[in-house]
N, C-alpha and C positions, 0 to 999 in steps of 0.2 A: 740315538736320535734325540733332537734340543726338544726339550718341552718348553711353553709359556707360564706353565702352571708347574706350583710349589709356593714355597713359603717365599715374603721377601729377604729372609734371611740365607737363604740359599740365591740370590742374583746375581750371577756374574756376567761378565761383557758380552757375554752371545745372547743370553735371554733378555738383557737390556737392550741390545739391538732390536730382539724382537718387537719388546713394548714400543721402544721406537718408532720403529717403523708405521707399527698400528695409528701411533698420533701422525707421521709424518702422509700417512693417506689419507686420513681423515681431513687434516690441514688443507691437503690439495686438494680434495672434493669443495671444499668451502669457497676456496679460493679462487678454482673452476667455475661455480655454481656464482658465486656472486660479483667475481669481476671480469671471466670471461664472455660467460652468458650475459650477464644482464647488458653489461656495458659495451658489446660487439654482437654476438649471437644476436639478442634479445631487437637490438635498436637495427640489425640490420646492416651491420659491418660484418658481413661473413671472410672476409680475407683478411682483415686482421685478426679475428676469431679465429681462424687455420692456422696463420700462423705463428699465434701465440699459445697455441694448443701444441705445436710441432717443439717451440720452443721449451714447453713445460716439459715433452716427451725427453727430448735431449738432457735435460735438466737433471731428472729423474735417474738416468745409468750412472751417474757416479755414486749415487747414493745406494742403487744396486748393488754398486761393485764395493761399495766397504761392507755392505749389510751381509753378503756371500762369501765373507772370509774365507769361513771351511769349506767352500762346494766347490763345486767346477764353473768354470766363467766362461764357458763356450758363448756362441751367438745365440744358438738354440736357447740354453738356461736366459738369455737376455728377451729374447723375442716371448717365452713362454709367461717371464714376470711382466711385461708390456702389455699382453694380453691377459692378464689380471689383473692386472690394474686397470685397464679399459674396462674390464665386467665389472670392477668395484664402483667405477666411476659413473657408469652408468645407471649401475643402480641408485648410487646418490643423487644422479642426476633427477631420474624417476623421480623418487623422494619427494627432492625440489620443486619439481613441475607439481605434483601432487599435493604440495603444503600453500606456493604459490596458488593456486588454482585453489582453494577453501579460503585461503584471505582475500581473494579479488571477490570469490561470489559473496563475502562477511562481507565486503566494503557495498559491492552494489548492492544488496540487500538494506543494507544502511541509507545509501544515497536514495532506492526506493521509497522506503520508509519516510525519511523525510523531506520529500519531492513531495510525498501522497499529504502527510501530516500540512502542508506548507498550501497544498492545495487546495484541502479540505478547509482551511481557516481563510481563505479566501472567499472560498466558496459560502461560507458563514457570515463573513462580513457583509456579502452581497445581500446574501439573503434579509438580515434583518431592516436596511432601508428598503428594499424591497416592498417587503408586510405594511411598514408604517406608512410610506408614498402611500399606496393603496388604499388603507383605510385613513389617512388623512382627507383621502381626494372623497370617501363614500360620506365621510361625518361632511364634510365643506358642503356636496352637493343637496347633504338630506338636510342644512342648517339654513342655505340658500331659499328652499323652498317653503319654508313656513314652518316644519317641523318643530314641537314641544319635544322633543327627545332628544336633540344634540347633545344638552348636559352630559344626561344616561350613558347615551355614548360614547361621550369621552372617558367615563367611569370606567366602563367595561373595557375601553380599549384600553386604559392604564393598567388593568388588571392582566390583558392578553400582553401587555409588553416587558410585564412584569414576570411573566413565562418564561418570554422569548428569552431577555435579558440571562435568566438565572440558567436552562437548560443550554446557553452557546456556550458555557463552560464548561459543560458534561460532555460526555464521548459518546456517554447512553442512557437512558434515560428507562422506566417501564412502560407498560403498554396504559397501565389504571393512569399513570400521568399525562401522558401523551392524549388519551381520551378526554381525560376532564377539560383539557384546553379544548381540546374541539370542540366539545359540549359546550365552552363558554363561547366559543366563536360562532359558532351555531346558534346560541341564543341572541349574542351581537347581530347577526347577521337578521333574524327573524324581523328584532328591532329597528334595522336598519329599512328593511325592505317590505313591511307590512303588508297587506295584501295583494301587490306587486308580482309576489313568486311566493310559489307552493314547495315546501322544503320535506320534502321523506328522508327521514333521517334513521336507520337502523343499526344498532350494533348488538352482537353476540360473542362476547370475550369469555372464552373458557379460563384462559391461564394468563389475567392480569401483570402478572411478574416477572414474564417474558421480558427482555432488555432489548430496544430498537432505536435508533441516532434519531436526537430531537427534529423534530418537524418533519421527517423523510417522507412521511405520507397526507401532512399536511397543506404543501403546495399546490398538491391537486387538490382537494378540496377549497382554496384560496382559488385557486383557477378556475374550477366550476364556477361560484361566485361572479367574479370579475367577468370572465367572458359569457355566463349565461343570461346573466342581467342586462347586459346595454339597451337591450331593447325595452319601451316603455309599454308592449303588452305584456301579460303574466306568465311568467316563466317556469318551469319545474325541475328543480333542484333536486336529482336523486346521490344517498352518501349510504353506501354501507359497510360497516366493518366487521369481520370478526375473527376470530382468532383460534386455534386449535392447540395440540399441546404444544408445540415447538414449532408455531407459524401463525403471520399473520397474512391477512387477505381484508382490500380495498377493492370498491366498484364505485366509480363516482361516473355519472350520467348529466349532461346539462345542453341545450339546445345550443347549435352553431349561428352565428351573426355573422354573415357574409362586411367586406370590408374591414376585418381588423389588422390589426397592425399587427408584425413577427416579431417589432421590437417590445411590444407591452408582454412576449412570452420568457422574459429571462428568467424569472423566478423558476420556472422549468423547466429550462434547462438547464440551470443549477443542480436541481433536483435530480435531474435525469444524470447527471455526472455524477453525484454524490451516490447513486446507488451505485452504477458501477467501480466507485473505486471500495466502500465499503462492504456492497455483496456481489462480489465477479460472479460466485460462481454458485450464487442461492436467491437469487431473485430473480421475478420475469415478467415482464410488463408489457401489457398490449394496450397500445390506444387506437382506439380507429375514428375516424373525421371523416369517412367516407358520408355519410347520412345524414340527416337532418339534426344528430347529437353529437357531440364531443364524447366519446367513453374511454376512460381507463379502466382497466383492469389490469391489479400490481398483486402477486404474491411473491412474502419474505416466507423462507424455509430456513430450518435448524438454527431457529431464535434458541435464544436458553436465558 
């Protein structure tokens, strides 16, 4: 009986056949797999795919017929090596599909990725003319009216721009950072709106160092502002935040003003897109507009 195995110094022409052979299938799998499949199979030319499959088969018996020196060459020994090599080929073909199929989901995984990245840096750009429109338009109308604090104002807005500016390069930022700005926007805003509107401002942050994309929870509080102020009676501004070991949690409260515009709400729904593509599947956000208040309520889960 020929064996494959031994030294190579014992190889003679039968067991060279053998190695042979081993490339000579190998070869056709490849061959199969990347010019028949792709370029007929694959695009959808299945007749010339059969029949360049039929032609491979035919192809195939002579090489049979010298590799089978020693044996017997009936039809049967022909039909038996045909359908071993069909199981060989299949299996490569498997292989194929299977190796193809982890590079296609690596590429759309990629193309995901930066669709999302390409997204998100739009979504960024909008965002910061956004804030400045806004508090341009709050300094103009408080300067307009007689106001001694326009200066102040512009002071503070330099400082809040100076945030903005620096955290649209980060991806993430902590929670003690995120806060301080508010804090200062909140004091801006106090200044801005003096006896005007009544601001309850509460936070309770257990775990500062929590990481969360700049501004995400700032818009709404930008929104409460802008749309709970129009009105020239006194308004109440409720903001509260706080934070647990691996989540944060917003409640922002502000009175509804019939007549506003859908177009002055970009800034959130910027916002509201940016959570979905950064927490599909750890964030949840309720607003209800049903009442006489605008209310969000946003909790982030499995910060770290």
């Amino acid at each position: 009986m020929l064996n494959d195995r031994g030294p190579w110094s014992e190889m003679n022409l039968e067991r060279f056949k053998i190695y042979l052979s081993y490339t000579v299938d190998f070869v056709w799998i490849l061959v199969h797999n990347k010019l028949l499949v792709e370029r007929f199979l694959l695009r959808k030319k299945a007749k010339n795919y059969l029949l360049l499959l039929v032609v491979s088969y035919v192809a195939y018996i002579p090489f049979y017929w010298w590799f089978n020196t020693p044996y017997s060459k009936d039809v049967g020994m022909i039909w038996t090596s045909i359908l071993s090599l069909t199981a060989i080929k299949l299996l490569g073909l498997g292989l194929y599909f299977i190796v193809r199929y982890i590079m296609e989901r690596d590429r759309f995984y990629k193309a995901t990725i930066n669709a999302r990245e390409l997204e998100m840096e739009l979504l960024k750009g909008q965002l910061n003319p956004h804030f400045l429109f806004n508090a341009l338009n709050n300094i103009y109308s408080h300067i307009i009216t007689g106001s001694s604090n326009g200066q102040e104002l512009v002071l503070k807005l330099s400082e809040l721009m100076r945030y903005i500016l620096d955290s649209n390069k980060k991806e993430y930022v902590t929670i003690e950072d995120e806060i301080k700005f508010i804090d200062n926007y909140v004091a801006f805003e106090k200044e801005r709106l003096g006896q005007r509107c009544e601001i309850v401002y509460k936070k309770n942050v257990e775990n500062a160092n929590l990481k969360i994309a700049p501004l995400i929870i700032f818009t709404f509080i930008e929104n409460a502002f802008k749309h709970g102020t129009l009105s020239m009676s006194k308004s109440v501004i409720d903001v509260s935040i706080s934070s647990g070991k691996d989540s944060l949690s917003l409640h922002v409260s502000n009175p509804v003003h019939k007549g506003e515009s859908e177009s002055t709400k970009i800034g959130l729904q910027n916002t509201i897109r940016r959570l979905e593509l950064l927490y599909p599947e750890t964030h949840k956000l309720q607003i209800d507009e049903s009442g006489e208040r605008y209310i969000v309520n946003l909790l982030l889960s499995e910060l770290k």
